[in-house]
N, C-alpha and C positions, 0 to 999 in steps of 0.2 A: 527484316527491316530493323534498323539500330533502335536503341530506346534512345526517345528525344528525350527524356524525363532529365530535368536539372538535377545535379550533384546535391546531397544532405549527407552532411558529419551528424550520427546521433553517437554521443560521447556519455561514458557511465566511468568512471574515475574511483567512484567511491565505492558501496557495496548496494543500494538500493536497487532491485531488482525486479520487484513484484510487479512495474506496473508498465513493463518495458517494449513486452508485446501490442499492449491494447494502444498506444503509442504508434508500433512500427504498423500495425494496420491500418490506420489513419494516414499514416503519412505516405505510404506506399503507393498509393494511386498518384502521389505529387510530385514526386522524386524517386532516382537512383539510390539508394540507402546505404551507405558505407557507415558500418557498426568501429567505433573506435573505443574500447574497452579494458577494464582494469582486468589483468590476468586472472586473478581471484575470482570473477563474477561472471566471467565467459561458461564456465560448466552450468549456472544456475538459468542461463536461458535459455528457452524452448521455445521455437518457433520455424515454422515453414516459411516465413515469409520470404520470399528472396531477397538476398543482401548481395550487393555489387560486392562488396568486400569486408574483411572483416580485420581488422589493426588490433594487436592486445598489447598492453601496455604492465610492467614493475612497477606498484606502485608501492609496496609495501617495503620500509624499509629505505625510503630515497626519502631526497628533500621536495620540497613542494616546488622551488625552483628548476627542479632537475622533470622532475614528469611534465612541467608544465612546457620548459623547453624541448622537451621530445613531442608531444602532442602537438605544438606549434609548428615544427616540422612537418610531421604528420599531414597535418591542414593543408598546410602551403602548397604538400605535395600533391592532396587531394583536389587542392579547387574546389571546393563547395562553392552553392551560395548561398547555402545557410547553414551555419553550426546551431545543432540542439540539443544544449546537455541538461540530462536527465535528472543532475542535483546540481543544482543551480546556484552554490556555493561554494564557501569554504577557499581556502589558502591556493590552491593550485588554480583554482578557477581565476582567484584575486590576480594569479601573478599573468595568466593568459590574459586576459584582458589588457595588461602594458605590453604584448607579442604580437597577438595577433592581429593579420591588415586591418587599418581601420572603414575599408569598404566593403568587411565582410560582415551580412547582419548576423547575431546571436538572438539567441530565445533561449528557453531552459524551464522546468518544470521546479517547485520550491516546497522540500518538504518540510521547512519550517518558517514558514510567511512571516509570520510575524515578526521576521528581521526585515521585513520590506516596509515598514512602520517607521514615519522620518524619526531620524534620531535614535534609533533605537539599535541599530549596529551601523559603528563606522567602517568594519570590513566591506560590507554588503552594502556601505553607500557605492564606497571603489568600484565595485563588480557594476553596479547599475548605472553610473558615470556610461556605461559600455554596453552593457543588455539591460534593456526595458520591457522588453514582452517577459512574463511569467505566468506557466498557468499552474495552480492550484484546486488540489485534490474534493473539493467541495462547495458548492454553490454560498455554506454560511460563512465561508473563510472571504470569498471573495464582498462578500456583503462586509463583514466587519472589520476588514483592512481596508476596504476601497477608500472610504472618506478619509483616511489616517496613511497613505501611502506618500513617498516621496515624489517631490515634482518629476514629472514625464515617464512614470511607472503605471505601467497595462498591465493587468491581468485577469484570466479568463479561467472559470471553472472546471473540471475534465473529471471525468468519475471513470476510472480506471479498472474498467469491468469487463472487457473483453477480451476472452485465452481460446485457444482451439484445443481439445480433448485430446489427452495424449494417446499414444500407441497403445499402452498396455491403461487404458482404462478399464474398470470392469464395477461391478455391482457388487457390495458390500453386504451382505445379510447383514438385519438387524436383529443385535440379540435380544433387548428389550422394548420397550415403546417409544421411549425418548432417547433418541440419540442426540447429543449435543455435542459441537466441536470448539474447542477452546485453542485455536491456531496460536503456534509460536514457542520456541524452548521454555523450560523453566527458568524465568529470569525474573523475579520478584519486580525489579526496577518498572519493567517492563507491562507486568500483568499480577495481578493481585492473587495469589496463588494462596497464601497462606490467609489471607481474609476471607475466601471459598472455606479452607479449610476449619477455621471458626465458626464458619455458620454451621457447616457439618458436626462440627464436636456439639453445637448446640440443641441440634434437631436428626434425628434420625431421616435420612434419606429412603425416600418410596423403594423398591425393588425393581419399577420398570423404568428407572433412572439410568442412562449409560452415558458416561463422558468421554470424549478422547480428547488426548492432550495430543494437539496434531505439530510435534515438537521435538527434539531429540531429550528425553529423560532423564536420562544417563548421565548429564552434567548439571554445575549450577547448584541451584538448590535443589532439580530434580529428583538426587537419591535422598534427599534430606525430607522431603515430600510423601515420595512413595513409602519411606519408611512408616513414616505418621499414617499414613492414609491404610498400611496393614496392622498396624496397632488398633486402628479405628473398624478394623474387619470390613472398609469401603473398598480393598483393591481389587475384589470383582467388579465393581462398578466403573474402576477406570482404564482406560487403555492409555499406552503409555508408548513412544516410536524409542527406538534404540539408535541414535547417529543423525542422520542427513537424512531428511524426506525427501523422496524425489518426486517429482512433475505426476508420476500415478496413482501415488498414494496420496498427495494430497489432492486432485482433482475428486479421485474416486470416493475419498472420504465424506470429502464435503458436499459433492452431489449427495451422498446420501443420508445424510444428516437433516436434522427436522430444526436446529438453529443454531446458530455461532453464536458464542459467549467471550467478548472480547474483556473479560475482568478489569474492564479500568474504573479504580472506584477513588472517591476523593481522600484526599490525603496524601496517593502516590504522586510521584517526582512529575512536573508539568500536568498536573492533572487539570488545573484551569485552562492550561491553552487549546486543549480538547472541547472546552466548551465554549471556545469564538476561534482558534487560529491553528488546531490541527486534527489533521483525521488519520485515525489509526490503518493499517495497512488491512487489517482484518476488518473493516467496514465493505470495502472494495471488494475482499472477497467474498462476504456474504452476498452482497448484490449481483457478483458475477454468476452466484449460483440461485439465485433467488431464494435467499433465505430468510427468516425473519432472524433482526439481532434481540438480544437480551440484555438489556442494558439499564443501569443503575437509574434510577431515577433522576438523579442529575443531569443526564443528558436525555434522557428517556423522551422528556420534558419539551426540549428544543424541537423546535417547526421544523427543522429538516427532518426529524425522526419518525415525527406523526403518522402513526398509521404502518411505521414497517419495524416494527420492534415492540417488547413487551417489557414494561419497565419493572424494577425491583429495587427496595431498601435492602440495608445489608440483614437486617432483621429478618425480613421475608425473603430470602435467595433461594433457603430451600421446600419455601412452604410452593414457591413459585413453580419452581422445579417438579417438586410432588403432582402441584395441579396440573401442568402439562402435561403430565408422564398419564395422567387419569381422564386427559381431553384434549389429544393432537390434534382435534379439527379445528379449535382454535389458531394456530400456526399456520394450518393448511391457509388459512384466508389471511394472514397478516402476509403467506407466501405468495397469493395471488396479487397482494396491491404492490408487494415488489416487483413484480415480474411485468406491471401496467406502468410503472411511473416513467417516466419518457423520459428524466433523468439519466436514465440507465439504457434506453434505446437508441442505439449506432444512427440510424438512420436521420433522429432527431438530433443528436451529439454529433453527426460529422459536419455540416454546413456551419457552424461555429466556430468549432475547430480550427477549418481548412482555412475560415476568413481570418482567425486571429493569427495564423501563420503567414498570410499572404501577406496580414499590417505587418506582422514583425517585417519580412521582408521589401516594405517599401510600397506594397500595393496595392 
């Protein structure tokens, strides 16, 4: 028997990849799923789901005019009836929006909301002149944008926590008591790598302390890090990836990991809009695995954290540290109110979902 299921374009243009699956799950039961995809980003995703088809797209290296007229193509030739692009900005999306039919509805997922704040980007007024539905990575985002959003702008929260275990999953021995995972390359901008290692030069670290930097090392400040951290006689304590993580190294990591340390501490680049209008990619993955986070006090603080994370000043990072490594049952129970918050359970999160997709499209 045919599948009645209506046509869906889900479009990824840009490089945002992590939260693509937990997306195509949701939407699968709704639609036919035709992947239309930036060349670059196609190896980074993993999934069984079936896909009617799969479009890649040059984007690097073109003008934003030129990929958005190919995409538009694409579409027309698709027939969706709904396009859902997965970064829900920027220049090539600005310019589809003047292309594509105007009876076809869009939606799109916003990893930086707080351009959806009237006034507060004229690009991203353009783009929502045309798509209104947006969902967003966290229940506080949708609370602190919602009153301050442009006229006939929807958005819905989505906690991006749901991947299937890859092929070569396996069990990780742990060398010491605390294993800690610190997801993402060495990129200062990004994760506070050299303010970790301050506190370290400050305080001697426990011996059943073991970090991994779940990241490629090798670049960035990575060698500049690793060096410091052997000067400091800490590089048995860290592990360190060489290149590209793939799908079973970092699944298998982070299952066995006792909590994710996503180093965003104040003073780095955007560090306010983390505490009302963004969520780090490593939040999602901690919850995908039920983990607890470890997380600065600054945010520690915040009502959405209550309860699933263990906070720290940059004074005490590694007295923090120390004490877990001397009392993991502690973690085991901030792991168990993750694993209950319904926040994070499919079952709870799909009838939401499905409705705020049905409004985008008219229903």
């Amino acid at each position: 028997m045919p599948d009645e299921k209506p046509d869906l374009a889900f479009i990824e243009l840009s490089h945002h990849t992590d939260s693509i699956h937990s997306h195509l799950l949701f939407l699968k039961d709704l639609f036919r799923i035709h992947l239309v995809i930036n060349e670059w980003a196609l190896p980074y995703i993993a999934t069984s789901i079936p896909l009617a088809s799969v479009r890649t797209l040059k984007v690097s290296g073109r003008s934003a005019l030129a990929v958005a007229w190919e995409t538009n193509k694409i579409l027309r030739d698709l027939g969706p009836k709904l396009a859902f692009f997965h970064t829900a900005q920027g220049s090539i999306l600005r310019a589809l929006c003047f292309l594509l039919p105007r009876a076809l509805p869009l939606m799109g997922l916003h990893h930086n909301p707080q351009k959806l704040i009237r006034y507060a980007s004229f690009s991203q007024s353009l783009i929502s002149r045309r798509l209104k539905h947006y969902f967003v990575l966290a229940d506080y985002i949708r609370e602190n944008i919602g009153p301050r959003l442009s006229p006939g702008i929807r958005v819905q929260d989505f906690y991006a926590v749901y991947a299937e275990k890859p092929a070569g999953f396996r069990e990780i021995p742990r060398a010491r008591a605390l294993r800690v995972v610190v997801p993402g390359r060495v990129e200062q901008t990004r994760r506070d790598f050299f303010g970790l290692l301050s506190a370290l030069e400050a305080k001697p670290l426990a011996e059943g302390v073991e970090i991994v930097v779940l990241g490629d090392g090798s670049k960035g400040q990575g060698p500049q890090l690793r060096e410091r951290l052997r000067a400091l006689g800490l590089d048995p304590h860290f592990h360190f990836f060489e290149g590209f993580v793939s799908e079973d190294d970092m699944a298998s990591t982070l299952a066995s990991c006792d909590a994710v340390l996503p180093l965003l501490h104040p003073g780095m680049p955007q560090f306010e809009l983390f505490e009302k209008y963004k969520a780090s990619g490593t939040f999602n993955l901690a919850y995908r695995y039920k983990k607890p986070l470890l997380l600065h006090q600054s945010l520690a603080g915040l009502k959405t954290y209550q309860g699933l994370c263990v906070g720290y000043e940059m004074g005490t990072l590694v007295d923090t540290l120390n004490d877990l490594a001397g009392d993991p049952a502690r973690l085991k129970g901030i792991a168990a109110a993750v694993a209950v918050d319904p926040r994070f359970d499919p079952a709870a999160q799909r009838p939401v979902y499905e409705a705020f997709v049905r409004e985008a499209m008219g229903g």
